[in-house]
C-alpha positions as CSV (number, residue, x, y, z in Angstrom):
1,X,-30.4,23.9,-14.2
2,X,-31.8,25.3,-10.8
3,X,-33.1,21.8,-10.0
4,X,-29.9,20.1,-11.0
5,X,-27.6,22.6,-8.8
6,X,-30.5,22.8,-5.9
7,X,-30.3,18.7,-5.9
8,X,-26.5,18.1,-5.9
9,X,-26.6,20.9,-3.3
10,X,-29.0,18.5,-0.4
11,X,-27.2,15.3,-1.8
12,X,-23.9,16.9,-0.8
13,X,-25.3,18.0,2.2
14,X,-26.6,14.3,3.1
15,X,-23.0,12.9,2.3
16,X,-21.1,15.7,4.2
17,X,-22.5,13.6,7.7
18,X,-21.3,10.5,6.6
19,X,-17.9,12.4,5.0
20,X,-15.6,10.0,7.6
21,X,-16.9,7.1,6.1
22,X,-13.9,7.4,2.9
23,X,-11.1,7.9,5.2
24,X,-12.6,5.4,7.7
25,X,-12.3,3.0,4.1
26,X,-8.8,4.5,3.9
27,X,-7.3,3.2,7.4
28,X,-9.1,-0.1,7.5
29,X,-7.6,-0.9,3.9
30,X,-3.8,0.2,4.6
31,X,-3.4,-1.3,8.4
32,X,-3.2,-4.9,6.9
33,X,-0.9,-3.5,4.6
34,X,1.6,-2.3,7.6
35,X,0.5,-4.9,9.5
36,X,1.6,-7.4,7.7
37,X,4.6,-6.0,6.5
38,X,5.9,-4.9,10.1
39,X,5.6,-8.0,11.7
40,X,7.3,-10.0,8.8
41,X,10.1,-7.7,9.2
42,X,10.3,-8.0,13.1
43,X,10.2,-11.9,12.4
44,X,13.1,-11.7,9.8
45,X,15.0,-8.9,11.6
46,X,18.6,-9.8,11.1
47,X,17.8,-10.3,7.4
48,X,16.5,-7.0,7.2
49,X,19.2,-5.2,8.4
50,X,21.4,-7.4,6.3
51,X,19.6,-6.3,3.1
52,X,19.4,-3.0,4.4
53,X,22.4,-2.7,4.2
54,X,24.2,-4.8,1.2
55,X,21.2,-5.2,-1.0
56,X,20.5,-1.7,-0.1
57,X,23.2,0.5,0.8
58,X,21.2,2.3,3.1
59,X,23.1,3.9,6.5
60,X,22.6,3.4,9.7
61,X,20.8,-0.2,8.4
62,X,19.8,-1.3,12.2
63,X,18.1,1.7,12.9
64,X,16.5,2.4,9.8
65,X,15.4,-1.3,10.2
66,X,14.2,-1.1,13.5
67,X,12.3,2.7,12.5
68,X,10.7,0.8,9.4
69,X,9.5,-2.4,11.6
70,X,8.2,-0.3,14.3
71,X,6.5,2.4,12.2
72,X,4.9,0.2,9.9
73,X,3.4,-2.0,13.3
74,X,2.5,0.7,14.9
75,X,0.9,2.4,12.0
76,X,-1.4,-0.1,11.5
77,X,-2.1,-0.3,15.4
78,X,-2.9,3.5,15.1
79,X,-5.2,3.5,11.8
80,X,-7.3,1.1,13.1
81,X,-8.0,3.2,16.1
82,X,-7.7,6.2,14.2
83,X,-5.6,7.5,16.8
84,X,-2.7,10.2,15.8
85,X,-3.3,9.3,12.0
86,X,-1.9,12.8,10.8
87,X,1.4,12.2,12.6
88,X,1.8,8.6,12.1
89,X,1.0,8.9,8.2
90,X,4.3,11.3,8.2
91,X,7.2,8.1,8.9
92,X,4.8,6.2,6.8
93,X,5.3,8.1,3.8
94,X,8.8,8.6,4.3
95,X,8.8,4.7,4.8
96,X,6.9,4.7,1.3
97,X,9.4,7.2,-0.4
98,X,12.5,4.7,0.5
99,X,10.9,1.9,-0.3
100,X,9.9,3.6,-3.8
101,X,13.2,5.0,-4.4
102,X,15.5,2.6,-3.0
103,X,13.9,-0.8,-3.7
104,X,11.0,-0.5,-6.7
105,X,12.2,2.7,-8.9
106,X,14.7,0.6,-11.1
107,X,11.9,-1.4,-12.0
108,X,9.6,1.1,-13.8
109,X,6.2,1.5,-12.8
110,X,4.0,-1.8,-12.8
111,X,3.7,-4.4,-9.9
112,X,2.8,-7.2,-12.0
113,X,4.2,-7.5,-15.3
114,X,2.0,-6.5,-18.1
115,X,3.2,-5.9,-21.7
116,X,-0.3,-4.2,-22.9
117,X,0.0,-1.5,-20.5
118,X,1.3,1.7,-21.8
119,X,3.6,1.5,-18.4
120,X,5.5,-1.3,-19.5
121,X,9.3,-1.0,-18.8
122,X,11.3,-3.5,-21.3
123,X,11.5,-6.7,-19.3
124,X,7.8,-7.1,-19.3
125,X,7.2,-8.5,-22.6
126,X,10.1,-11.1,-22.4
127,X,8.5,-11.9,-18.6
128,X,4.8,-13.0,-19.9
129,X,6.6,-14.2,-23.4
130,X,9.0,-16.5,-20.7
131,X,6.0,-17.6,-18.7
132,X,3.6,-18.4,-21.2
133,X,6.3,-20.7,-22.6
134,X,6.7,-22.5,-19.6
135,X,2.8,-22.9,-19.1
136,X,2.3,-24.4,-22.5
137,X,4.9,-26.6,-21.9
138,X,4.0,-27.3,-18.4
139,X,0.4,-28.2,-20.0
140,X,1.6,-30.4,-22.8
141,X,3.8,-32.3,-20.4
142,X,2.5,-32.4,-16.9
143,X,-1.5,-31.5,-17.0
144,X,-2.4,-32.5,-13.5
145,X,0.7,-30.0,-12.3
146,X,-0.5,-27.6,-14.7
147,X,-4.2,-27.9,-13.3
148,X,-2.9,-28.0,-9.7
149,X,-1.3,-24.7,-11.0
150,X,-4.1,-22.4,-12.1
151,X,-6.8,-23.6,-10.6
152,X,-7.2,-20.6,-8.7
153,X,-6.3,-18.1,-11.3
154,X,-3.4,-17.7,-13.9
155,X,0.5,-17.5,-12.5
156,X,1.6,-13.7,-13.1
157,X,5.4,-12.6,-12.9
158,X,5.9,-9.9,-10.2
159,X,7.4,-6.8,-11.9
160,X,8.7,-4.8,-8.3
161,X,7.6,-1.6,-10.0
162,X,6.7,1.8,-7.7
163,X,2.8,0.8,-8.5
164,X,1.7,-0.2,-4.9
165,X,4.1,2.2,-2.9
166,X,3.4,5.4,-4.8
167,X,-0.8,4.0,-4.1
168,X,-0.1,3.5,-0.6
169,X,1.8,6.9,-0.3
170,X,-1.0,9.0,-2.1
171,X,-3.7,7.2,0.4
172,X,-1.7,8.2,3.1
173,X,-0.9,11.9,1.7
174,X,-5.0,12.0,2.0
175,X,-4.7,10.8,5.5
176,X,-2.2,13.8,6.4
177,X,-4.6,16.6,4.6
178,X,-7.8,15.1,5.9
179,X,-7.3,13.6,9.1
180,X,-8.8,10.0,10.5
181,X,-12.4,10.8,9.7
182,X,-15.3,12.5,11.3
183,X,-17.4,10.4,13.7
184,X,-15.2,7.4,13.1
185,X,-11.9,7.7,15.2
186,X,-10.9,8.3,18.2
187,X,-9.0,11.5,16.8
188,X,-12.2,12.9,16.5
189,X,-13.4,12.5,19.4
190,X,-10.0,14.2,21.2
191,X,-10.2,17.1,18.7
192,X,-14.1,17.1,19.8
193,X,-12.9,17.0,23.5
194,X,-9.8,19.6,23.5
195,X,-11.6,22.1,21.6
196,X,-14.8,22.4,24.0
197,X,-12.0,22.7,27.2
């Protein structure tokens, strides 16, 4: 038992050097994300703030609009660099709470539809059952269109569920509590520098 304990206590001491590596992984996987979901805003503005605030009901829909477009792009500028990732990650996950509770909540859990999953809201069974039917018959009828259809991989129905928004807010709740990641942000390096002044 001795070795055991004495072995995971040197392996843990080997990973704690490379401990910025995860939340390096972290950044790097969510700035797309914000990226690309900033910028199509900014490029379909007026739309926005039109579904802001019909489609929504949200107040204020330019400037919540506007604070969504510009947090998300400059989020993703920021966890790239690693640059102010505690702060940032705050708007983000308020951006993530709105977007779970005002847009994806009604729709239960799941992204894509998926009647096996014990997460299943009701409309998920009729979805793949309403799919599979038109596959079939897209198969028996049109088999080059069907072909041309899954060749790369089988058509899913997108459910809208919380699934990627409450992911996205718990990798970002990580961010808040652990910061951008030792050795491999510039936050680091201006903790490094403030604290020797």
């Amino acid at each position: 038992m001795n070795k055991i304990l004495s072995l995971y206590q040197k392996t843990a001491g080997y990973l704690h050097h490379a401990d910025g590596l995860p939340l390096l992984a972290l950044r790097l996987y969510l700035a797309p994300i914000f990226w690309i979901a900033g910028t199509n805003k900014l490029a379909h503005f007026d739309d926005i703030v039109v579904w802001f605030e019909h489609g929504l009901a949200l107040p204020f829909p330019w400037l919540m609009a506007a604070l969504a477009t510009w947090t998300e792009i400059i989020g993703a500028v920021l966890m790239v660099a690693g640059l102010g990732i505690r702060l940032i990650s705050v708007p983000l996950i308020i951006t993530m709470l709105v977007a779970i509770f005002a847009v994806h909540w009604p729709h239960g859990w799941q992204a894509i539809a998926d009647p096996g999953s014990f997460a299943a809201n009701e409309h998920a069974a009729e979805a793949t059952q309403r799919l599979n039917g038109f596959l079939g018959w897209l198969k028996s009828n049109h088999p080059d269109r069907y072909h041309y259809i899954t060749e790369f991989g089988k058509p899913v129905i997108l459910n809208n569920g919380i699934e990627f928004a409450a992911t996205y807010l718990v990798m970002l709740l990580v961010l808040v509590f652990q910061g951008a990641g030792r050795y491999v942000s510039l936050d680091y390096f201006a903790e490094r520098k403030l604290l020797n002044k």
